[in-house]
KOLGU-4560 file (N, C-alpha, C; in nm, 3 decimals, padded with zeros to 5 digits):
<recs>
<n_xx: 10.431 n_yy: 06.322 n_zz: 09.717 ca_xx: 10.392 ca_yy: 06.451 ca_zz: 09.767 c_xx: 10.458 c_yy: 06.479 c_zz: 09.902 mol: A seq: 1 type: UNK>
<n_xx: 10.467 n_yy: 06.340 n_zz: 09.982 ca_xx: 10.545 ca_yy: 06.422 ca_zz: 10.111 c_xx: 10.681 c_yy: 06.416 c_zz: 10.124 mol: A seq: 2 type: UNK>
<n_xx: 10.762 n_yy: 06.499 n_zz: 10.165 ca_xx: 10.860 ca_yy: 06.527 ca_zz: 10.203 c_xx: 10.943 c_yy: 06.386 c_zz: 10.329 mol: A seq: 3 type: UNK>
<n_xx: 11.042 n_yy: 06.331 n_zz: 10.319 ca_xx: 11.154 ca_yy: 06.256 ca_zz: 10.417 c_xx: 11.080 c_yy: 06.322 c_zz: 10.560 mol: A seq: 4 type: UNK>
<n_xx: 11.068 n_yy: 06.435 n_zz: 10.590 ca_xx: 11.105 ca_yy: 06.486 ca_zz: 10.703 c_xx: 10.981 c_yy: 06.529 c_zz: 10.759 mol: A seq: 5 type: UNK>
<n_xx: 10.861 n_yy: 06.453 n_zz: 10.659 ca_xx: 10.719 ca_yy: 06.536 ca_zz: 10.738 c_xx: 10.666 c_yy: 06.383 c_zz: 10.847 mol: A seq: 6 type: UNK>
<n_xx: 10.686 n_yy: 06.451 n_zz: 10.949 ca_xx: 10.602 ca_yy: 06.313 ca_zz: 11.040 c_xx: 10.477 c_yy: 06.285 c_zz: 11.063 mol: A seq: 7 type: UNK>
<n_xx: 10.403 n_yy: 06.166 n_zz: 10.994 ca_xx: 10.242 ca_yy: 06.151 ca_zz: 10.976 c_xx: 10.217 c_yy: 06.070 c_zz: 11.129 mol: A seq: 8 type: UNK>
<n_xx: 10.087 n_yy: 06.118 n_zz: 11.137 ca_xx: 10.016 ca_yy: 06.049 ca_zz: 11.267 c_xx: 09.887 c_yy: 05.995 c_zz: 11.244 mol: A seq: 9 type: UNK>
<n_xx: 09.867 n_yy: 05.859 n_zz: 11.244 ca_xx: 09.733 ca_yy: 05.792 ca_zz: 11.197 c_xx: 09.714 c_yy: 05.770 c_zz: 11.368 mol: A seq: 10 type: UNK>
<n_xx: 09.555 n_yy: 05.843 n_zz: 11.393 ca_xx: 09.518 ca_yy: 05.789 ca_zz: 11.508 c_xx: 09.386 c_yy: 05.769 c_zz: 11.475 mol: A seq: 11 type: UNK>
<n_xx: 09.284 n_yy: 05.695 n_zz: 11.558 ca_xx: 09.162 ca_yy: 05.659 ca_zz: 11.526 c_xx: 09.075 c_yy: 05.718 c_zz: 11.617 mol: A seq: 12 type: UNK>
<n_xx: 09.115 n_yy: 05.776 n_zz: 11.770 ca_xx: 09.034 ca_yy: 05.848 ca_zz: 11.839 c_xx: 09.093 c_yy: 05.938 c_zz: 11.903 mol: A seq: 13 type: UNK>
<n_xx: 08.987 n_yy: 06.035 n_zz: 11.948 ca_xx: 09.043 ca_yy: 06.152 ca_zz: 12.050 c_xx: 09.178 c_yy: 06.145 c_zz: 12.143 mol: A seq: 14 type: UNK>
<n_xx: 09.113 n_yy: 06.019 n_zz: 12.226 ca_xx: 09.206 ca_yy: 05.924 ca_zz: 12.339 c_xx: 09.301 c_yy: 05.905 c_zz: 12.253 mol: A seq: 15 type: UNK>
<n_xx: 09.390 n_yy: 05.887 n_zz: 12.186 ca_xx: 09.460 ca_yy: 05.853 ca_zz: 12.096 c_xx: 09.539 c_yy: 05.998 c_zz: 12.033 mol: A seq: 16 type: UNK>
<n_xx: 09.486 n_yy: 06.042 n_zz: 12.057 ca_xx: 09.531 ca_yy: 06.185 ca_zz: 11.993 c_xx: 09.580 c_yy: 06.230 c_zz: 12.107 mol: A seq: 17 type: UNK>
<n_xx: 09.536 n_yy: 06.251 n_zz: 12.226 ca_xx: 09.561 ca_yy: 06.325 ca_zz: 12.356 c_xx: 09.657 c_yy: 06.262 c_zz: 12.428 mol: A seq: 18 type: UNK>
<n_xx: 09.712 n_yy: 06.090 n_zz: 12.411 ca_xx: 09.807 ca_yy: 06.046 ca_zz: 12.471 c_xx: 09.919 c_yy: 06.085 c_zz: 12.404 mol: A seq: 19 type: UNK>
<n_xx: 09.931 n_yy: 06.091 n_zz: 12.231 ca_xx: 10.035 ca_yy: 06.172 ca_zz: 12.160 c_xx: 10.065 c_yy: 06.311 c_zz: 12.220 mol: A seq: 20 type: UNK>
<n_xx: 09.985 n_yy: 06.395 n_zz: 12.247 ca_xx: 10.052 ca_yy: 06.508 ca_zz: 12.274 c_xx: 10.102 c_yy: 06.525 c_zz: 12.446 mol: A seq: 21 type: UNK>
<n_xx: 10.013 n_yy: 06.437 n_zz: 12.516 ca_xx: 10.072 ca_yy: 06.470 ca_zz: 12.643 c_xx: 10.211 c_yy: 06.362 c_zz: 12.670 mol: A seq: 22 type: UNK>
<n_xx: 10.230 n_yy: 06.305 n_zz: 12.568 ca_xx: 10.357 ca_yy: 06.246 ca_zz: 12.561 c_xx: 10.460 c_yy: 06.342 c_zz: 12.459 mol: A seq: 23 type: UNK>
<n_xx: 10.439 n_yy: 06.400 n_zz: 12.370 ca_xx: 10.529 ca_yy: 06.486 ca_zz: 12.290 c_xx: 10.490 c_yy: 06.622 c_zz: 12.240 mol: A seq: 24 type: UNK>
<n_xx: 10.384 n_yy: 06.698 n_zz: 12.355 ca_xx: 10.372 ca_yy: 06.860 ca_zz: 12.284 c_xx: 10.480 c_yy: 06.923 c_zz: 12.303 mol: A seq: 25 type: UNK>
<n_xx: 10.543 n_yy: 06.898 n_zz: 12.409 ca_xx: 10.670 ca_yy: 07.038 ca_zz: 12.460 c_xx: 10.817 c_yy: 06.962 c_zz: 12.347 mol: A seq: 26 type: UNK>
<n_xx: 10.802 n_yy: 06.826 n_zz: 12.288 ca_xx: 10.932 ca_yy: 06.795 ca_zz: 12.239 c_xx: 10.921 c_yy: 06.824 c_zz: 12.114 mol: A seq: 27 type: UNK>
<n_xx: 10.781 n_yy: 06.782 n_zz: 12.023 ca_xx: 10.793 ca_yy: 06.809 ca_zz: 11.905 c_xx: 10.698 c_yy: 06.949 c_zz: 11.856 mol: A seq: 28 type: UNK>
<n_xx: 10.763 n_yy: 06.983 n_zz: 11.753 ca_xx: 10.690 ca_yy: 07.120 ca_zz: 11.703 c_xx: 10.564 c_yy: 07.096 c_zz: 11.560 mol: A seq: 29 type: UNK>
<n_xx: 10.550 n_yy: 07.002 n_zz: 11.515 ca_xx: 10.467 ca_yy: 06.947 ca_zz: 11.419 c_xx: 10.432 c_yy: 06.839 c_zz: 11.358 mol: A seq: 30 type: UNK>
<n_xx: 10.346 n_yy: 06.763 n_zz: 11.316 ca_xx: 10.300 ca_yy: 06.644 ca_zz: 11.306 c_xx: 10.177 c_yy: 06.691 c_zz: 11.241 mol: A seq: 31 type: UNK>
<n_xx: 10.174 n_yy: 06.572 n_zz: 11.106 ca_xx: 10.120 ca_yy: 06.552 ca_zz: 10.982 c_xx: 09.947 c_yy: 06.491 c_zz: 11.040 mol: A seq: 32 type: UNK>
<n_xx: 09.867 n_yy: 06.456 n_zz: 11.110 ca_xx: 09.711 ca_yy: 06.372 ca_zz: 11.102 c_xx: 09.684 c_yy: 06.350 c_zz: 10.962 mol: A seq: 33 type: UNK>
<n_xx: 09.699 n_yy: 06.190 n_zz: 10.986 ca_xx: 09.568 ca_yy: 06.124 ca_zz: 10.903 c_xx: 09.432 c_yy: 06.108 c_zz: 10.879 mol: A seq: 34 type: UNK>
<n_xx: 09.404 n_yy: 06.174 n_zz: 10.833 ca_xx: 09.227 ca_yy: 06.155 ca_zz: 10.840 c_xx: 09.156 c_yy: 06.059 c_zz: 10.702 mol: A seq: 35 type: UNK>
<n_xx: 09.090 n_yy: 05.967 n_zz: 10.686 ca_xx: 09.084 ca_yy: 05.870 ca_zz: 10.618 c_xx: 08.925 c_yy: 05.914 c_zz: 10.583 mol: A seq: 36 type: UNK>
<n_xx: 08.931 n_yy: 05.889 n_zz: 10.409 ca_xx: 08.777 ca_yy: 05.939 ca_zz: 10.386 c_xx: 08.675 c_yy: 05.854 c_zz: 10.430 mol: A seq: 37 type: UNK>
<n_xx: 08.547 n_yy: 05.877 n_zz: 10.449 ca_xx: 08.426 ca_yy: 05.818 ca_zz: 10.482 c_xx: 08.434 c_yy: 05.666 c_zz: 10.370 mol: A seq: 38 type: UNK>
<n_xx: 08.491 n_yy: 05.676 n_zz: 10.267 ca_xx: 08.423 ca_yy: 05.569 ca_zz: 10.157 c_xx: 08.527 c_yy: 05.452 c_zz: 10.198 mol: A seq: 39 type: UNK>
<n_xx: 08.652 n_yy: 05.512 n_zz: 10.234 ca_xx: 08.721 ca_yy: 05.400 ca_zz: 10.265 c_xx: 08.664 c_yy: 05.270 c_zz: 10.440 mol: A seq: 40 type: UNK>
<n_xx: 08.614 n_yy: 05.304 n_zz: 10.497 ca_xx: 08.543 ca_yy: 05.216 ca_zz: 10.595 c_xx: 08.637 c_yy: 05.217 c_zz: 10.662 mol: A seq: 41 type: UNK>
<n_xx: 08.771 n_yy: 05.295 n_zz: 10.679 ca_xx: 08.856 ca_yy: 05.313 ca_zz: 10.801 c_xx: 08.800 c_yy: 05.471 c_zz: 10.921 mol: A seq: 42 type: UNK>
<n_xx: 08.830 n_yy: 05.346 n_zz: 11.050 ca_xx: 08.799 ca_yy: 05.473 ca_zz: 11.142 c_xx: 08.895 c_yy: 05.583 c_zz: 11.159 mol: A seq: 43 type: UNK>
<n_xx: 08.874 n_yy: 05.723 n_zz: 11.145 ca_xx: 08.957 ca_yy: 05.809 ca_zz: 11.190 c_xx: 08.900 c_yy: 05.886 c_zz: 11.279 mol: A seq: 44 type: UNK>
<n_xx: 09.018 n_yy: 05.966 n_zz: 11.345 ca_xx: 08.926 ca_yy: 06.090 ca_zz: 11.429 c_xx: 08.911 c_yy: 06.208 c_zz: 11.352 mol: A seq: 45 type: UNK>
<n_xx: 08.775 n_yy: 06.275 n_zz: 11.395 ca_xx: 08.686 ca_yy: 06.329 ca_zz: 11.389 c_xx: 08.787 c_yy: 06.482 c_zz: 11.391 mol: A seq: 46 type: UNK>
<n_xx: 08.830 n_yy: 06.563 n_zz: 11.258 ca_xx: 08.845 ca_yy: 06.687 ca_zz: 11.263 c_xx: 08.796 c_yy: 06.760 c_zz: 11.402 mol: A seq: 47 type: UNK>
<n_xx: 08.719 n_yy: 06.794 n_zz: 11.409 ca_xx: 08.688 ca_yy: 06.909 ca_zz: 11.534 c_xx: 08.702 c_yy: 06.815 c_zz: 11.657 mol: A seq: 48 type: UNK>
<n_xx: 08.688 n_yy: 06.693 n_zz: 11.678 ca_xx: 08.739 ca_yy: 06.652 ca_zz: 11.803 c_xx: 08.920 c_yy: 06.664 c_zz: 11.868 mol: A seq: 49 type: UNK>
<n_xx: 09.009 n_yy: 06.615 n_zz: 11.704 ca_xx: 09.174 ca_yy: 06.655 ca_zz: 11.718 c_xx: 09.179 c_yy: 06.824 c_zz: 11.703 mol: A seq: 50 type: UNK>
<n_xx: 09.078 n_yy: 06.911 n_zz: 11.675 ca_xx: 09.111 ca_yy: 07.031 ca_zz: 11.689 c_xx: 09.131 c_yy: 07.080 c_zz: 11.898 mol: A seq: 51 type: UNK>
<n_xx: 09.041 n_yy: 07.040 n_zz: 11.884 ca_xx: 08.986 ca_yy: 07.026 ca_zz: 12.034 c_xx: 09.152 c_yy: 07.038 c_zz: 12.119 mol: A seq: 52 type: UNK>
<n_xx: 09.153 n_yy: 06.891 n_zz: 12.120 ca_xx: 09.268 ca_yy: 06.806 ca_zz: 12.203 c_xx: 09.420 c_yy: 06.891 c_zz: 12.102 mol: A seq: 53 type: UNK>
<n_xx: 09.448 n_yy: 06.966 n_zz: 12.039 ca_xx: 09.545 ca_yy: 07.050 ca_zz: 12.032 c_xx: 09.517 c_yy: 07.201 c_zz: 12.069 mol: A seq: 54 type: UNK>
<n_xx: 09.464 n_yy: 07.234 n_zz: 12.083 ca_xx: 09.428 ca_yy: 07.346 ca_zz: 12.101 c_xx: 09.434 c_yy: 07.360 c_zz: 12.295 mol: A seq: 55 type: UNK>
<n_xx: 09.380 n_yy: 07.256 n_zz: 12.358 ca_xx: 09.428 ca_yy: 07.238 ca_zz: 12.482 c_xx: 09.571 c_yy: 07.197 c_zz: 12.503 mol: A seq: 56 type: UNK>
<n_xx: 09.667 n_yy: 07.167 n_zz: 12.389 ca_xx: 09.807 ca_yy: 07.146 ca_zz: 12.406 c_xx: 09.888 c_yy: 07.269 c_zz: 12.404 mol: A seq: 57 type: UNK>
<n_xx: 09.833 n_yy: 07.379 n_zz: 12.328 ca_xx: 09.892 ca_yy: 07.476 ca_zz: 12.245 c_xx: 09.909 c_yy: 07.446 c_zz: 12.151 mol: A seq: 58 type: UNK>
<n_xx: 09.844 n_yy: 07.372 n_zz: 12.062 ca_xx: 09.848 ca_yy: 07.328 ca_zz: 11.891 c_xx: 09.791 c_yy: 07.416 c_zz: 11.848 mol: A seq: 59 type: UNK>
<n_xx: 09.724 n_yy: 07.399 n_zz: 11.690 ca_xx: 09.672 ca_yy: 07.457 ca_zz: 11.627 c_xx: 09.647 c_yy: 07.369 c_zz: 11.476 mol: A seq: 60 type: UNK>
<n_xx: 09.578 n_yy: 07.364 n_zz: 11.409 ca_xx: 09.548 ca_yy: 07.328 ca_zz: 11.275 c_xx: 09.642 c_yy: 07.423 c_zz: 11.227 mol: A seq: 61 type: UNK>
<n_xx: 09.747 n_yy: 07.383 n_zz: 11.107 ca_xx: 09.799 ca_yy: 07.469 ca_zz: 10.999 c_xx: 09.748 c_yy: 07.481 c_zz: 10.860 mol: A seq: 62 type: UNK>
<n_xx: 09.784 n_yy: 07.364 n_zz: 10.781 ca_xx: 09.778 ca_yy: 07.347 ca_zz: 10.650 c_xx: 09.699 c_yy: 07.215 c_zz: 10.630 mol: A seq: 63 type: UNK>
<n_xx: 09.657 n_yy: 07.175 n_zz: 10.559 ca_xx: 09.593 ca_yy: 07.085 ca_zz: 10.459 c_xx: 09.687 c_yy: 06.987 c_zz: 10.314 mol: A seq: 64 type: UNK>
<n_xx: 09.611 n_yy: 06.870 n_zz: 10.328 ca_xx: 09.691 ca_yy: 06.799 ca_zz: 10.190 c_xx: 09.614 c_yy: 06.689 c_zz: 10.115 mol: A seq: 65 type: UNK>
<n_xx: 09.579 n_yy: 06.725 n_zz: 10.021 ca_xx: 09.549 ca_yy: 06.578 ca_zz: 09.958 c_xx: 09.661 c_yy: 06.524 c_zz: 09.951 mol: A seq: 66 type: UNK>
<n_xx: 09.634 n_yy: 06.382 n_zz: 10.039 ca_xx: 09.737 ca_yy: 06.267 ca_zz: 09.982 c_xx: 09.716 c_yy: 06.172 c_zz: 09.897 mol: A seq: 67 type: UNK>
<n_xx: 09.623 n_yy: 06.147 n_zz: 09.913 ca_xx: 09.543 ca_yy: 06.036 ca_zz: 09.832 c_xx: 09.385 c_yy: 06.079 c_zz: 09.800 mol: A seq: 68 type: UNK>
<n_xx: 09.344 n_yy: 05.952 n_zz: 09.692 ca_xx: 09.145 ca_yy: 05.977 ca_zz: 09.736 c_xx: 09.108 c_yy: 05.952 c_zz: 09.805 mol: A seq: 69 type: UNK>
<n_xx: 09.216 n_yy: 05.807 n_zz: 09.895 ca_xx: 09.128 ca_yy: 05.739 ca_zz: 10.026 c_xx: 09.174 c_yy: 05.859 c_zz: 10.149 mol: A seq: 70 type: UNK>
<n_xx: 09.244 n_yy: 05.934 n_zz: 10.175 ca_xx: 09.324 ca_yy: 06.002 ca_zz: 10.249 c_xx: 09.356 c_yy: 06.155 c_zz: 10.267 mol: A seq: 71 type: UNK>
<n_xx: 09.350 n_yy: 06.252 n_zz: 10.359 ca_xx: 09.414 ca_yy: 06.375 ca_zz: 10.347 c_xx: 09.471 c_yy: 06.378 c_zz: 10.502 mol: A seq: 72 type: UNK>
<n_xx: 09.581 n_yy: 06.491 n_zz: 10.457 ca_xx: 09.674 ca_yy: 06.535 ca_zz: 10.590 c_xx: 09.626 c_yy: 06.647 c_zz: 10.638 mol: A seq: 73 type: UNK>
<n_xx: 09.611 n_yy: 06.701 n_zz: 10.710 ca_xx: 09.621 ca_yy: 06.793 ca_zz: 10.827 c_xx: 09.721 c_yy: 06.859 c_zz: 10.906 mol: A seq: 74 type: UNK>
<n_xx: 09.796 n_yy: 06.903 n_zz: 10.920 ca_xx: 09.922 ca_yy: 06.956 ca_zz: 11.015 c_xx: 09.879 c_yy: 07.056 c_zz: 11.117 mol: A seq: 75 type: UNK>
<n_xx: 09.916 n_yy: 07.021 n_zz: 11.245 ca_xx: 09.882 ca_yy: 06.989 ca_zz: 11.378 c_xx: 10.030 c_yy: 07.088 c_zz: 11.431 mol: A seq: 76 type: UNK>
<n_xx: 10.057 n_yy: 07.224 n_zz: 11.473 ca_xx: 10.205 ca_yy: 07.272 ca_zz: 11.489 c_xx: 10.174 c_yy: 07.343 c_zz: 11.661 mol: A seq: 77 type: UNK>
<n_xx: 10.255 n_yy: 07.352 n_zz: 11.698 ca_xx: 10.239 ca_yy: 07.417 ca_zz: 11.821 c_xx: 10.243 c_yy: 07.569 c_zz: 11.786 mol: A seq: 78 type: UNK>
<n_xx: 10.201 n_yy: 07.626 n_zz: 11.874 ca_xx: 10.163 ca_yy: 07.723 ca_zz: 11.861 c_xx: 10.309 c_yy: 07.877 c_zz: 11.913 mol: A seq: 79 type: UNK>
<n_xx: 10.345 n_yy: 07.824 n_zz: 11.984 ca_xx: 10.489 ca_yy: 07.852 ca_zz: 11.979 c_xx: 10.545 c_yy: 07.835 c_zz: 11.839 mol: A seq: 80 type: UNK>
<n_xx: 10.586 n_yy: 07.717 n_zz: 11.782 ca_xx: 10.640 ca_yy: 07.725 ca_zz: 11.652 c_xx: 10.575 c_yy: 07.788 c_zz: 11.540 mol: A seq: 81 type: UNK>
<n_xx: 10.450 n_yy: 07.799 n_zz: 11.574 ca_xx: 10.389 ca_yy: 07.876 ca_zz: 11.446 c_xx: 10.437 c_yy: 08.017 c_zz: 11.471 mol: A seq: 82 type: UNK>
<n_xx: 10.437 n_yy: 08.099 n_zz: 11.562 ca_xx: 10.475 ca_yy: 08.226 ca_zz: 11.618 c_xx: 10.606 c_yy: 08.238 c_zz: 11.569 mol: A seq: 83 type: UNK>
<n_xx: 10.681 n_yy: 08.155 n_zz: 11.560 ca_xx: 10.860 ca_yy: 08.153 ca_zz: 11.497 c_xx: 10.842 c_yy: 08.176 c_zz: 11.368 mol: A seq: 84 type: UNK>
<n_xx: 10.750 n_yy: 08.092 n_zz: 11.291 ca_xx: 10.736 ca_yy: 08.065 ca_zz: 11.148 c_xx: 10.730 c_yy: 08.198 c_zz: 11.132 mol: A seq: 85 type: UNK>
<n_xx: 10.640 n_yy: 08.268 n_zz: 11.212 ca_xx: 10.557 ca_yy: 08.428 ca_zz: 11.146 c_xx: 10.659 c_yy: 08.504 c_zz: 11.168 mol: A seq: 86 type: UNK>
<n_xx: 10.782 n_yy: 08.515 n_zz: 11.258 ca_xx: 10.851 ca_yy: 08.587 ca_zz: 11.310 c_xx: 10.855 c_yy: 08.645 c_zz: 11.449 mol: A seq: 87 type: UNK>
<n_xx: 10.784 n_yy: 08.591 n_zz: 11.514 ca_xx: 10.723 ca_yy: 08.657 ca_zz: 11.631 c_xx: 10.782 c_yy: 08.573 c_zz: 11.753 mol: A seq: 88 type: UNK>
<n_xx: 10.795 n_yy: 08.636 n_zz: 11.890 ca_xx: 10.888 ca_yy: 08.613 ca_zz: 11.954 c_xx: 10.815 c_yy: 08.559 c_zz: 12.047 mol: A seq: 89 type: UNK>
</recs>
């Protein structure tokens, strides 16, 4: 299902999420989150907490993915690049 060129990010907490972007919001324009289901007994972070910590980057939630049963993606885009996507300057 995924594409060579989609970049996934497995993080397990907020802190973890927030050192990614204040190390790469202004370089990269999108990145895949891992979020790992409840049944599998892996820790992930918490949807509305990585909404949080992009949204103070200029991120944004885009799209959605089942990857697996144990697993779904999330895509995480700046908000600048989403504005390109739409056409907007």
């Amino acid at each position: 299902m995924r594409s060579k060129s989609m970049k996934t990010l497995d993080v397990q907490t907020q802190e973890q999420w927030r050192k990614w972007l204040e190390k790469y919001h202004d370089s990269e324009s999108e990145v895949w989150l891992i979020f790992h289901k409840r049944h599998t007994g892996r820790e992930s972070i918490v949807y509305s907490d990585a909404l949080d910590e992009a949204l103070c980057f200029g991120w944004i939630d885009s799209a959605k993915r089942q990857e697996t049963k144990d697993r779904r993606l999330e895509e995480a885009i700046s908000l600048l690049s989403a504005g390109r996507k739409l056409g907007l300057k």
